[in-house]
N, C-alpha and C positions, 0 to 999 in steps of 0.2 A: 142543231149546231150550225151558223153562220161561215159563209165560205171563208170569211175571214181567221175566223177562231180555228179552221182544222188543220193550218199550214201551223199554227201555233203550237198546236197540239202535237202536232208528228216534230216538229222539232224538240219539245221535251223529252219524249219519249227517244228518238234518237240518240240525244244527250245523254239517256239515264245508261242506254243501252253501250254509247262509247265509253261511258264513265268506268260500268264493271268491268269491261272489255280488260280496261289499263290496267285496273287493280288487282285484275287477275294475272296479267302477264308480267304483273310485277313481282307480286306472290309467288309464281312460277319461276321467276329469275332471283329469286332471294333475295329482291329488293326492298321489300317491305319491310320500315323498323316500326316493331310493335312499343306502343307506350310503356310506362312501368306498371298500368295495370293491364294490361294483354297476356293473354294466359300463354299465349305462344313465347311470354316471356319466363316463363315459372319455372321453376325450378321442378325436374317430373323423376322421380325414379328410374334409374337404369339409362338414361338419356344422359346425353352431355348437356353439363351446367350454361344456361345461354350466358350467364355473367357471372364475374369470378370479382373479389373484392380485396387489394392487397394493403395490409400497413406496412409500409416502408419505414422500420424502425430507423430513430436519430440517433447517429453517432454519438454526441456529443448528450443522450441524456439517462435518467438513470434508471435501474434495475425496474421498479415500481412504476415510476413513470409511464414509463415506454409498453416496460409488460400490460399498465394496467390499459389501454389505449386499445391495444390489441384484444383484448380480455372484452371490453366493453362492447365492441363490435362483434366478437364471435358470438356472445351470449344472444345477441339481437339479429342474429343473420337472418333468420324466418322474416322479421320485419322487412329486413333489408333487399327479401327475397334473391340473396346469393350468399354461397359458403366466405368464408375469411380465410384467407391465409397469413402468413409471415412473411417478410425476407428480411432477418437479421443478418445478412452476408458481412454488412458492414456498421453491425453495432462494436460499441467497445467493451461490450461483455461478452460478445464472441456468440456466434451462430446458436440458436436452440437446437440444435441438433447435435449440437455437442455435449449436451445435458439430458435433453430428453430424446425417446422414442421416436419413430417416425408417427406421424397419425393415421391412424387407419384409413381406409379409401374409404370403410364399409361408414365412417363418421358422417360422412359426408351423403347431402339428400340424392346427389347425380353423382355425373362422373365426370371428372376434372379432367379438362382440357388439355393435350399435352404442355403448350406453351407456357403453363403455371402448373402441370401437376407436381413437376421436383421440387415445389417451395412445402408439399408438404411430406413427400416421401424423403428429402435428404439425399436422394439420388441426383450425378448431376443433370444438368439442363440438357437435352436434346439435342444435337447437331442440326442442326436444316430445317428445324420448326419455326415458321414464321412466327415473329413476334410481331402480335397487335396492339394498335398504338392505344396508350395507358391514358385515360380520362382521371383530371385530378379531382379529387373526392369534394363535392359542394361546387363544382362550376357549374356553367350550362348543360343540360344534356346528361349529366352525370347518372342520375335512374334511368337510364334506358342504356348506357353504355355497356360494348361489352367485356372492357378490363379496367377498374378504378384503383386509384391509388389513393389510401390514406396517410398525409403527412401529420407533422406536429406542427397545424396552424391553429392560430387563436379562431377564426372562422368556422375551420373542419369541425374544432372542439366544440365549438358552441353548436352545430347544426347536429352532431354524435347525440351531444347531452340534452337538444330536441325529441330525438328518433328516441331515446333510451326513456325518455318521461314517457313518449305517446306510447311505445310498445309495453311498458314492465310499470307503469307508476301511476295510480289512481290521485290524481289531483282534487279531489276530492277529500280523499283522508288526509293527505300531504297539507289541503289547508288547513283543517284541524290540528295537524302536526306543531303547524308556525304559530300558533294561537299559543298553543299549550307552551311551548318554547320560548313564547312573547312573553310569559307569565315567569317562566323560569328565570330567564334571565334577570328578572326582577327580585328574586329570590338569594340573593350573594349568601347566604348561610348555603346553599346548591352549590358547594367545592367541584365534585367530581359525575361522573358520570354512575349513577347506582348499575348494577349486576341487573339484567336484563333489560338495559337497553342499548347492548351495541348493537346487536340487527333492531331495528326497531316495526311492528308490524306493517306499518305504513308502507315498508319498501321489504318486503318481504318474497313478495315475488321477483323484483328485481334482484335480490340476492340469490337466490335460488337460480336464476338463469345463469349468470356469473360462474356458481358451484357448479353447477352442468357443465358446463364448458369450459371450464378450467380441470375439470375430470380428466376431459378427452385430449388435453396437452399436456399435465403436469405428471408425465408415465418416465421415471428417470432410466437413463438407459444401465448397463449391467453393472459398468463402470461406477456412474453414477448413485446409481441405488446401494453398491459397496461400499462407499466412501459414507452416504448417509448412517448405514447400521454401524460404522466404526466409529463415527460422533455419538449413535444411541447409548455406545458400549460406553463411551469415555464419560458420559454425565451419569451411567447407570442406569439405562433403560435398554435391558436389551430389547431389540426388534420381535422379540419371538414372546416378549411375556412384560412389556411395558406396563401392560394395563394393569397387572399382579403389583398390588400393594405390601405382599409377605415377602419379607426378607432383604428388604432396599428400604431407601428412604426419600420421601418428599421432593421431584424437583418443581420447583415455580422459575418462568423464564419472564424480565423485568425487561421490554424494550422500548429504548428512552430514545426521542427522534427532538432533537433542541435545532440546533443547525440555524436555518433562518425561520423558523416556526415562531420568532417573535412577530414577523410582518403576518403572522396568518392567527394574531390571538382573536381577530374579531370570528373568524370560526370557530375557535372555544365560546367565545361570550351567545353567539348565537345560537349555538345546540345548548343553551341555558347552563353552562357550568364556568365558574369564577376563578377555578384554579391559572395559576400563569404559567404557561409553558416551562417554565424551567424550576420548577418547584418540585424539587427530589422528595422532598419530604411526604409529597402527595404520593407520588410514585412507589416508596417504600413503604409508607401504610399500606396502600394497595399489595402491597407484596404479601405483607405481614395478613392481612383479610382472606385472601385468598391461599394460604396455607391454612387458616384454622376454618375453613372450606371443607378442605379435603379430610377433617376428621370427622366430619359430621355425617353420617349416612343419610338424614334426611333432604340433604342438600345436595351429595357428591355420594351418590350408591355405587354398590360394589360392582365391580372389582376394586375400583381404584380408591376406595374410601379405604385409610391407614388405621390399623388396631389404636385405640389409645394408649398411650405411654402410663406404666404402670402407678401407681401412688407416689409421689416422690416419701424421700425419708424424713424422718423429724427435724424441723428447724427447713427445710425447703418448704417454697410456696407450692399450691397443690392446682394442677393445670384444669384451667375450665375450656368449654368451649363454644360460647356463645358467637355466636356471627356475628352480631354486634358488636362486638368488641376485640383486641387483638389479644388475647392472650399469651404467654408465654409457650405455644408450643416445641414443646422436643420430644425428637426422636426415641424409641426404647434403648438403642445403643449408647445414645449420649445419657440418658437417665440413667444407665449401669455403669456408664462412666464417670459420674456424677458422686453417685453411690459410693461407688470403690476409692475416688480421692477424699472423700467425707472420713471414710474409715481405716483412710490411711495407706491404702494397697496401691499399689502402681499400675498406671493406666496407659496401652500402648496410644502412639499417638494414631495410628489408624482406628484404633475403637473409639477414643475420645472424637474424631469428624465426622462421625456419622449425624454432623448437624444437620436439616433439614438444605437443598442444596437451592443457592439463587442463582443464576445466571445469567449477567446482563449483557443484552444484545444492544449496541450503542457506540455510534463512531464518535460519540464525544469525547473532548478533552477529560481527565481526572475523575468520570463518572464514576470508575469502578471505585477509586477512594472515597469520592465522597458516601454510596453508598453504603460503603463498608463502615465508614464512620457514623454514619447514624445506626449502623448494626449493634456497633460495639453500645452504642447508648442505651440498649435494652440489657446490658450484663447486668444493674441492678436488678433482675426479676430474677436472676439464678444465685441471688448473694455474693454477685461479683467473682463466682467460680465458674460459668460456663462461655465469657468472653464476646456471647452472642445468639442471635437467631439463627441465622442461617451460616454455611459457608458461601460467602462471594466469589464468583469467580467470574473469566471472562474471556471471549475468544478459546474457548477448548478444541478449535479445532483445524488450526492451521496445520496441513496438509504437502509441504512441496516437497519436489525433486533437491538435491543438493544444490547444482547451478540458480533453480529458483528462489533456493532460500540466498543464495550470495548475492543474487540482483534484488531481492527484495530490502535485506541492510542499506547496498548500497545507495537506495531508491528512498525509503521508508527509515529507514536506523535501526539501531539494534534491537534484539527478538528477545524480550524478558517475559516470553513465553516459550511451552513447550513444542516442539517441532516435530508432526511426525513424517514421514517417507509413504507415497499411498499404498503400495505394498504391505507396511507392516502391519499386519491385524492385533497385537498384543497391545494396549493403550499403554501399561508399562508404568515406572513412576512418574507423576507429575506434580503441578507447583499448584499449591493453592494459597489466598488471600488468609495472612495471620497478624493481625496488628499494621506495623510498620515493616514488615520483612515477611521473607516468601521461605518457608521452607519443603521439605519433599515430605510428601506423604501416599503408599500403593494406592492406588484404583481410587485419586482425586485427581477430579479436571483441572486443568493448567488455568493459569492467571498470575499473578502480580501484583503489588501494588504499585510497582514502578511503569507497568503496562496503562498510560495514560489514554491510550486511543487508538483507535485501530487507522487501518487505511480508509483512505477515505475517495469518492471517485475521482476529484479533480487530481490529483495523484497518479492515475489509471493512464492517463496520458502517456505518462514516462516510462511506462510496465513496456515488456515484450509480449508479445498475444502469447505466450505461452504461460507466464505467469498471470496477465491477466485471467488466463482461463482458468486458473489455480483457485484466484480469489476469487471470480465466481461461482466456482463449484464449491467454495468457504460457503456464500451467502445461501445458495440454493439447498444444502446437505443442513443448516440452522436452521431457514422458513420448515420446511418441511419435519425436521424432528422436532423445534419447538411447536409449531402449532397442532401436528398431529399425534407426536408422543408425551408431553411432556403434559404434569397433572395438572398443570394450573399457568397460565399465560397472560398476563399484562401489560398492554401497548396503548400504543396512540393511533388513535382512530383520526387523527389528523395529518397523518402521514402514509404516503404508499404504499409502506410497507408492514406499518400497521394493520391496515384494510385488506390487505393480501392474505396476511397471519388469519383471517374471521373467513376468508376464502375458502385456503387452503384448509383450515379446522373440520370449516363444511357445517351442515344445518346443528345437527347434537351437540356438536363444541362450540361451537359461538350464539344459539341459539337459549340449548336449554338442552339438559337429560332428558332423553326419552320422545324430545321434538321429532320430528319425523317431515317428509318432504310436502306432507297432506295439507293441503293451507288451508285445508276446510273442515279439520280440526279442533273443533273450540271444545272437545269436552274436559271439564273444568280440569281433571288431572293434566292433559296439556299443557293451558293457559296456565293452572300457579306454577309448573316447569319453567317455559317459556322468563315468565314474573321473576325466577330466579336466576335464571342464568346459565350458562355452560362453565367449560375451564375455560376461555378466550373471555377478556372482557376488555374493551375499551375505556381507559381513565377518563379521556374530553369527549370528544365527537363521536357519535355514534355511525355505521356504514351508511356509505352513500355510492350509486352506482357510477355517478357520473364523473366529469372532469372537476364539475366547481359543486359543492355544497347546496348552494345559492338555487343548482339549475332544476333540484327537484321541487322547486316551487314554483317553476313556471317563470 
């Protein structure tokens, strides 16, 4: 080595030697931020969470929306490598913790910071705990921070429905998907969406994350989950024996979402189906299919598959029941009530409505009528003596205090539905949908045909938070019985709320009978389950995890 080369040499080595010096004493001073992959950043058991991830719900947007936003991220927190929280303090459907549960600590991989652990226990905020300053979700710096906030930006959304492809969606099969789709579309005899494809396999695990995580939040508090089994009672599913097919009859729930769903028909045409958004008539077949569903045990196995209705009498048409096709289904009760006017005897009017029960969830103007008039269109199949398929009816479950039903006239207009007090457990008499005119009949859900449309959120504005929390605890006590109690369920997978209902159902109801969480499942009795369907089915679009349709293709 040259005398020149060894002054060289000690000053590297000097260098390397101050180098670690600093890094250590940075280390030591907790100065050191590790990147987002530095394990000193991970999320470890029994440790506090080094980063915590909050969505700051919008005031001003809606139920589905906002919920799904939040939903989307919690299901992906692993990727995200931190837990999600809420802070609905200041939505206008009123804090989740007014509806649901706190969430367990034990949910979560660490343990939550004080300065954000009351966004999920519901307990309030801490005195005296520093509050660390909130990095906005997609700026600089935002993976290694350590408090983020997610807003409702057109940016955040697209960078969400980034993470949500790369964590939960095989773009691989997804391109297959768009092929296949590219050919449907082409296909305009392709009306509707067929029965096993509203989860579609392609996004299968992405759904399954969603269901997980929408588990550990959607727990109603006592309150809450009361008011749910008194809606179960009012449609006739009690909570304790819903799934029992003896002795009740048939409900199917029909949720129509029109609103501005005209600017979004190019997501109908691109999940390959031709129907137009506001095409009842598609909707009410679909009703009609999925009741003669529920008779078929090869399709809808027991519990919840219904006895057949016995022989009708001579000179009635004699009920089949191909899935194929709609048949006239009724009830055993209305067929003995059938019976007895044929031969002359008198029939109460409560034995005569034990028609098969439809229940349209739907803030549209005159839905309830119109469906009801394509009902009455099927009385030629009973010889124009049974007036109908189903009994229609609508909103069974409006809920308020006295003060809130007098601000809600004042707000919204008069209530040509039934009202009940949350106290009262006896559902009592109520109105159902007959012709042109409403009359009472015991243990039928309330409706109208003069009941044109519900409230609707821009509306929500004018409420006082106490009524607003009224109508929300309306919409959350329907997602939840319709999509988990009720036999058969038809929506629009092109709305929030839609996609929620496939959620909330969970894998066997939106999936398929007898589906199970296993995605590594292909043996063939699965697969022709799956093929078939659940009770949940989507008419247009099939589920999708993200914010836009579009983003699971990359």
């Amino acid at each position: 080595m040259s005398a020149r080369s060894k002054p060289t040499w000690r000053r590297a080595w000097l260098w390397m030697a101050g180098s670690i010096a600093v890094v250590t004493a940075l280390a030591v001073l907790g100065l050191f931020i590790p990147s987002s992959k530095s394990t000193s950043a991970q999320m470890s058991p029994g440790g506090e969470c080094p980063r915590v991830i909050i969505h700051q719900f919008d005031n001003a947007w809606g139920f589905g929306s906002e919920f799904g936003i939040f939903l989307r991220a919690a299901a992906i927190s692993a990727a995200l490598k931190a837990p999600v929280l809420a802070n609905s303090t200041k939505w206008i459907y009123g804090d989740l913790h007014h509806f649901f549960r706190p969430r367990e600590l034990s949910d979560f991989p660490c343990v939550l910071p004080q300065d954000v652990a009351y966004l999920a226990t519901g307990e309030p905020r801490p005195e005296g705990v520093l509050n660390l300053f909130h990095q906005p979700f997609n700026t600089k710096n935002w993976g290694t921070a350590a408090r983020v906030d997610i807003h409702r930006d057109m940016g955040q959304l697209g960078t969400m429905d980034r993470l949500v492809r790369e964590a939960s969606i095989n773009t691989t099969l997804t391109a297959a998907l768009k092929e296949k789709e590219h050919w449907y579309s082409i296909d305009t005899t392709r009306m509707t969406l067929p029965y096993g494809e509203s989860v579609q396999p392609e996004l299968y695990e992405s759904f399954l994350q969603q269901v997980q995580a929408l588990d550990q939040m959607w727990r109603p508090t006592p309150i809450m989950q009361a008011q749910i089994d008194r809606l179960a009672r009012r449609i006739e599913l009690p909570p304790d024996s819903y799934q029992k097919s003896t002795g009740r009859r048939p409900v199917v729930i029909l949720q129509i979402r029109l609103g501005d769903k005209w600017s979004e028909q190019t997501d109908v045409l691109g999940a390959g189906t031709h129907m137009k958004y506001d095409d009842l008539e598609a909707y009410y077949e679909a009703a009609r299919l999925a009741l003669t569903r529920l008779y078929d045990s090869n399709i809808t196995p027991s519990p919840r598959t219904f006895p057949m209705p016995p022989r009708q009498s001579k000179g009635t048409r004699e009920t089949r029941t191909s899935h194929r096709a709609y048949p006239p289904i009724i009830s055993r009760q209305l067929e003995e009530a059938i019976t007895k006017r044929a031969n002359g005897q008198p029939v109460p009017k409560a034995e005569e409505r034990k028609r098969p029960l439809l229940v349209i969830m739907s803030a549209e103007a005159n839905v309830l009528q119109k469906i009801h008039d394509l009902d009455v269109k099927a009385t030629g199949m009973y010889g124009g003596e049974a007036g109908g398929v189903f009994d229609v009816v609508q909103s069974p479950s409006y809920e308020f205090t006295a003060d809130e039903e007098t601000e809600f006239i004042k707000i919204f207009g008069k209530i040509n539905a039934k009202v009940y007090r949350p106290t009262n457990e006896d559902s009592g008499p109520l109105e159902i949908v007959t012709g042109t005119s409403s009359e009472t009949a015991t243990a039928s859900p309330s409706a109208s045909p003069s009941l044109t449309k519900r409230w609707t959120q821009s509306q929500l504005y004018s409420a006082s938070e106490g009524l607003r929390l009224a109508l929300s605890r309306q919409l959350i006590a329907e997602l939840t019985v319709y999509s988990r109690m009720a036999d058969a369920f038809v929506g629009s997978g092109n709305s929030n709320l839609g996609r929620m209902a496939l959620i909330i159902g969970g894998v066997e109801a939106s999936i398929g009978y007898g589906a199970t969480a296993d995605l590594k499942d292909t043996r063939p009795i699965t697969l022709a389950r799956r093929q078939i369907g659940g009770r949940i089915r989507s008419i247009d679009v099939p589920f999708y995890p993200t914010a836009y349709r579009s983003a699971i293709f990359g």
